[in-house]
C-alpha positions in Angstrom: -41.9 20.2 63.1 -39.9 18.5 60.4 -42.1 17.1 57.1 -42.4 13.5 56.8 -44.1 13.8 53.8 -41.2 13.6 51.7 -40.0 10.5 53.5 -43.1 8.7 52.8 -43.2 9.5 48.9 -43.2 6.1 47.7 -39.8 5.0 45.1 -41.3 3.5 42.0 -38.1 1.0 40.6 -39.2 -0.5 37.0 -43.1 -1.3 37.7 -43.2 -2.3 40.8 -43.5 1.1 43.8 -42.2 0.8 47.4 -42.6 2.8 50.7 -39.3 3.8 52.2 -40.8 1.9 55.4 -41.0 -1.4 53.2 -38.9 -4.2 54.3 -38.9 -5.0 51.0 -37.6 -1.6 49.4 -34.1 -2.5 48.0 -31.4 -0.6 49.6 -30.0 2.3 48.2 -32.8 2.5 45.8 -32.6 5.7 43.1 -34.6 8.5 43.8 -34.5 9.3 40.0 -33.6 8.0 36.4 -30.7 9.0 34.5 -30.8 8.9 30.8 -28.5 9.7 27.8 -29.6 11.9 25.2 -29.9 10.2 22.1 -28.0 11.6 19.0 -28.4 10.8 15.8 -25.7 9.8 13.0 -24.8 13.5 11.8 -24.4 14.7 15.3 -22.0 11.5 16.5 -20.0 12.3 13.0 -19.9 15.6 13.6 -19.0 15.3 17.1 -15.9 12.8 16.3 -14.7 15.4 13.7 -14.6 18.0 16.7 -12.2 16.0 18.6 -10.0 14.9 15.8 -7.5 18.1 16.8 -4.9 18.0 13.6 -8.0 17.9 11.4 -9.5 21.3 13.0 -6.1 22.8 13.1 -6.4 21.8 9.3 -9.8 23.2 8.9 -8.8 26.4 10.2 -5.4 26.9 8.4 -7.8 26.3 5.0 -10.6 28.4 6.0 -7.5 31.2 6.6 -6.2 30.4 3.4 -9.6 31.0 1.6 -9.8 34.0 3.0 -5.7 35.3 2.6 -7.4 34.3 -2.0 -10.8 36.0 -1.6 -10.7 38.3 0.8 -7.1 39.8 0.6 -7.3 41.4 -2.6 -9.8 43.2 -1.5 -8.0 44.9 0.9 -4.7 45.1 -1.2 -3.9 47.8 -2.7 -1.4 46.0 -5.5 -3.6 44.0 -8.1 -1.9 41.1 -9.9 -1.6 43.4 -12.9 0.3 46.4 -11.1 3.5 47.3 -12.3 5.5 49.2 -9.5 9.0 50.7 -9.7 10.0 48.3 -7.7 11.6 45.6 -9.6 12.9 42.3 -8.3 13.2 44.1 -4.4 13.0 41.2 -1.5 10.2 41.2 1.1 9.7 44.2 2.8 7.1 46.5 4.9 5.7 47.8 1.4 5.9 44.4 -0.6 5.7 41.4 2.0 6.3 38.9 -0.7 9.0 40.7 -3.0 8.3 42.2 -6.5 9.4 40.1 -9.6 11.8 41.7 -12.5 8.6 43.5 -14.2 7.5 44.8 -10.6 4.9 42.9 -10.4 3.8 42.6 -6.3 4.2 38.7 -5.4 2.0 39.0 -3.1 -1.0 40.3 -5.0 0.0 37.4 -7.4 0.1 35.0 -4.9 -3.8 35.9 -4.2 -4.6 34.8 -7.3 -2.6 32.2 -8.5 -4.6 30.8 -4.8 -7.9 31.0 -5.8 -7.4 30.1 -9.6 -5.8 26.9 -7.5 -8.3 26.3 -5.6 -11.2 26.8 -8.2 -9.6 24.0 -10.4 -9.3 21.6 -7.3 -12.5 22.3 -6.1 -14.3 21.9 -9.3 -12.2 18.8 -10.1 -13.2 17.6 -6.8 -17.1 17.6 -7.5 -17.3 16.8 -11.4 -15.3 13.6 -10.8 -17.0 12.6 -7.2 -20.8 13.0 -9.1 -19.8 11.3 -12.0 -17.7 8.7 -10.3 -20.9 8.5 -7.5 -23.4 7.8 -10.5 -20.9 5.6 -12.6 -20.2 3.6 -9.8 -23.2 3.4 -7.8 -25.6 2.1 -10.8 -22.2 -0.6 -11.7 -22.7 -1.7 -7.8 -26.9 -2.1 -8.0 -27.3 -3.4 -11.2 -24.4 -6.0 -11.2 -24.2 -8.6 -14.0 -23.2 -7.0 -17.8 -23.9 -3.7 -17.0 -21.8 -4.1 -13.7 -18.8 -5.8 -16.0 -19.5 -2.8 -18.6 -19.2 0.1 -17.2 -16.4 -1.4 -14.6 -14.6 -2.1 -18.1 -14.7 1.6 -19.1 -13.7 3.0 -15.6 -10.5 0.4 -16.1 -9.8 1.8 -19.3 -9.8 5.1 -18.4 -7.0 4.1 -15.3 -5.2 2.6 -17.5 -4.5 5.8 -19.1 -0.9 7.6 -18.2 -3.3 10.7 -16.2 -0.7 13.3 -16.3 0.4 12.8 -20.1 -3.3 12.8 -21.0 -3.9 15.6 -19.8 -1.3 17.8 -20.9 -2.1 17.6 -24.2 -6.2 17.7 -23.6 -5.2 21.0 -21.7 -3.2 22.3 -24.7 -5.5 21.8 -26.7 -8.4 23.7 -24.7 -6.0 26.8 -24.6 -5.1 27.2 -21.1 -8.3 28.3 -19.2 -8.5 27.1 -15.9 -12.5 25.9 -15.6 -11.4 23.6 -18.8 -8.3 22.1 -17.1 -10.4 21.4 -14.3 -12.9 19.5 -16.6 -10.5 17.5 -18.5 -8.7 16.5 -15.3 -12.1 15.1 -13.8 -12.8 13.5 -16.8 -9.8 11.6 -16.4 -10.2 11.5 -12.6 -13.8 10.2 -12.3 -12.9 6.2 -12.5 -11.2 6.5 -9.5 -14.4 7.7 -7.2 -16.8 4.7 -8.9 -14.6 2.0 -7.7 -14.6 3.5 -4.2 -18.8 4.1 -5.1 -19.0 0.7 -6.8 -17.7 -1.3 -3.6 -19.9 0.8 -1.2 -22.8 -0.1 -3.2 -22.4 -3.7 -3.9 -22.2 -4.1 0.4 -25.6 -1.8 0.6 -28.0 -3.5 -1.6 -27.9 -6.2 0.5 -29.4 -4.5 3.4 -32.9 -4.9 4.8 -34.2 -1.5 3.8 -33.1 -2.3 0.2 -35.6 -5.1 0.4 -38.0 -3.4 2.2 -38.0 -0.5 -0.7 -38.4 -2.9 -3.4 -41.3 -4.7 -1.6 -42.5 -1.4 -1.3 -42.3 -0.6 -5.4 -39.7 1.9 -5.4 -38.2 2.7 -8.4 -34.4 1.6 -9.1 -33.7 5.2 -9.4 -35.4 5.9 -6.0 -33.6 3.3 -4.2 -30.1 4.5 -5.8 -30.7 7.8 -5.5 -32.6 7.9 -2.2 -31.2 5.1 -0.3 -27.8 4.1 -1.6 -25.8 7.1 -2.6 -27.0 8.6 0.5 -25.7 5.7 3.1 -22.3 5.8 0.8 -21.9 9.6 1.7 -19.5 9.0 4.0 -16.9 7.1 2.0 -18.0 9.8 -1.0 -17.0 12.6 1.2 -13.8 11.1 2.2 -13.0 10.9 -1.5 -14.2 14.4 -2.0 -11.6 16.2 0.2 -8.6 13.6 -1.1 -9.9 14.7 -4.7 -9.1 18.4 -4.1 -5.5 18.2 -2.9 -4.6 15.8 -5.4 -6.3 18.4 -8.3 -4.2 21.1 -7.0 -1.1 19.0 -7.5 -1.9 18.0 -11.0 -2.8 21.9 -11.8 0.5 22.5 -10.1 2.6 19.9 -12.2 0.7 20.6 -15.6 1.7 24.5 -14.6 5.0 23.8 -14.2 5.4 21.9 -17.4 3.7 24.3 -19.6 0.3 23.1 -20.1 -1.9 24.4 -17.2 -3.0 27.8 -16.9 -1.2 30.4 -19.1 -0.7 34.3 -18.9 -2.4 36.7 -18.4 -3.8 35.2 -15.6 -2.0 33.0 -13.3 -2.0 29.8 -10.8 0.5 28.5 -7.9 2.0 26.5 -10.6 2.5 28.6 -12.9 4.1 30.9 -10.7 6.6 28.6 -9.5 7.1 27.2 -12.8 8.1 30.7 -13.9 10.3 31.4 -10.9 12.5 28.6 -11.0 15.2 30.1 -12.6 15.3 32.3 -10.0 15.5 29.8 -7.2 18.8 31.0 -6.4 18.5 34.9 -7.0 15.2 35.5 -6.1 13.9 32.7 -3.6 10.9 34.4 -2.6 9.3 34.1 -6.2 9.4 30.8 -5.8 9.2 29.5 -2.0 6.1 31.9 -1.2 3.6 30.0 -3.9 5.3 26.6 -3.2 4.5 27.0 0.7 0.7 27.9 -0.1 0.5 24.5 -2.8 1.8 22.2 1.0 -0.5 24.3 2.9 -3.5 23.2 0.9 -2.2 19.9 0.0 -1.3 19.0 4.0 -4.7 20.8 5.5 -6.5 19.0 3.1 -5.3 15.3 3.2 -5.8 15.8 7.2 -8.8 17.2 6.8 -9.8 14.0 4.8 -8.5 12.0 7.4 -10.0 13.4 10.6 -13.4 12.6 8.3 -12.2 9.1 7.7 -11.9 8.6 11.1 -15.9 10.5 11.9 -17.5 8.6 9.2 -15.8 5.4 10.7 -18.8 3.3 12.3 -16.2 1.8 14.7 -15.3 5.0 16.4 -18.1 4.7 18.9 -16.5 6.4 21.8 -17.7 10.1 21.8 -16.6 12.3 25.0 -20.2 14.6 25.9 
């Protein structure tokens, strides 16, 4: 005989239960709840970088890219140094990238002009976002004179000519590439605390700013702890933006003789040095110029498809 138990089991809708036999049971009553799993910020931000499609493209070209600099001369068997008796030959099976007029292999100098290049951007990238953060984020919570002061200094420093500054800063530090990097970010900085300043000045008038002071947090704690944190997004942003534009200001004070110098190398330097061969020898100087709009172009759309993750309008998230 069939089992009527299961046709008996009560349906419990809200807080009231009913009998399937009830005249009063609604039809077409659920049998059970359905309920969304709840994610939090990073995973909504994370999952609205996954579908930005140009900007994963991006992150894979540069993650490639890191590996052609860091990896790749590992498994080279020309180092940057290596003279061959090959001299000025064109791409081929033994020297994909052509030799110069010395014999140099270009591609072995490629590999490292990349990850000098990318070692200045990146470390531009960081000094000038945590100083900018800082500079910007105690302008934005304090306000009054010490807002107007240190706003002052950052719009001094804009109003500097960037590129003319810091050729001659970079001459005078002798060409090494982790003290370009420094004196571009120290040039570069003003820029991130007006985007940290502005983030800032909209946070501290938030509930949980109130609720920390009430509390007795420190300023420092609250800056530190609260603010800089809910700016991350914005900070971020700048971060990636940061790195491309570094490697085009290593490339252009390489090209005019005041970035990195010889022995060792950069992408800018190594077109600066082929452009008199531009017509002779093209692959001297079209090889590194293709890996400076690689990183440039992955990286602004990188930047981007963050932009548009960190966005708290983008609330539509396909499961």
């Amino acid at each position: 005989m069939p089992d009527d138990s299961a046709a008996q089991t009560p349906l419990a809708i809200g807080g009231a239960r009913f009998s399937p036999g009830d005249p009063q049971t609604p039809k077409g009553a659920p049998e059970r709840e359905f309920t969304v799993k709840e994610r939090s910020q990073a995973q909504l931000v994370f999952k609205r970088f996954l579908q930005h499609r140009l900007a994963m493209i991006s992150l894979i070209v540069f993650i490639l890219i890191i590996l052609f600099a860091y990896v790749g001369p590992l498994l080279w068997k020309f180092t940057p140094q290596s003279i061959t008796d090959d001299n000025s030959a064109p791409p081929s099976g033994t020297h994909p990238f052509g030799t110069d007029a010395v014999g140099h292999d270009t591609l072995a100098q490629v590999m490292r002009g990349t990850q000098i290049s990318l070692q200045i951007s990146v470390l531009i990238a960081i000094f000038a976002t945590i100083v900018g953060t800082i500079w910007g984020a105690i302008a934005g919570y304090y306000r009054g004179w010490i807002d107007t002061l240190l706003m002052r200094i950052a719009d001094l420093v804009l109003t500097l000519p960037l590129l003319a500054v810091a050729a001659v800063l970079a001459h005078q530090v002798g060409g090494t590439w982790w003290l370009i990097a420094v004196v571009i970010a120290g040039l570069y900085w003003a820029y991130v605390s007006r985007v940290a300043r502005g983030v800032v000045l909209s946070l501290r008038e938030k509930e949980f700013v109130e609720a920390s002071k009430a509390l007795g947090a420190s300023d420092a704690r609250i800056i530190f702890r609260h603010l800089v944190p809910n700016a991350l997004g914005a900070i971020i942003v700048n971060l990636t933006i940061l790195v491309s534009i570094g490697i085009l200001l290593e490339t252009a004070l390489s090209f005019i003789g005041f970035g990195v110098t010889p022995p060792d190398t950069s992408l800018g330097l190594l077109v600066s040095t082929a452009q008199t061969a531009v017509d002779t020898r093209p692959w001297l100087f079209y090889f590194p110029g293709v890996f400076i709009i690689l990183i440039a172009l992955t990286i602004n759309f990188i930047g981007d498809g963050l932009r548009d993750a960190f966005d708290p309008q983008q609330t539509k998230v396909r499961a």
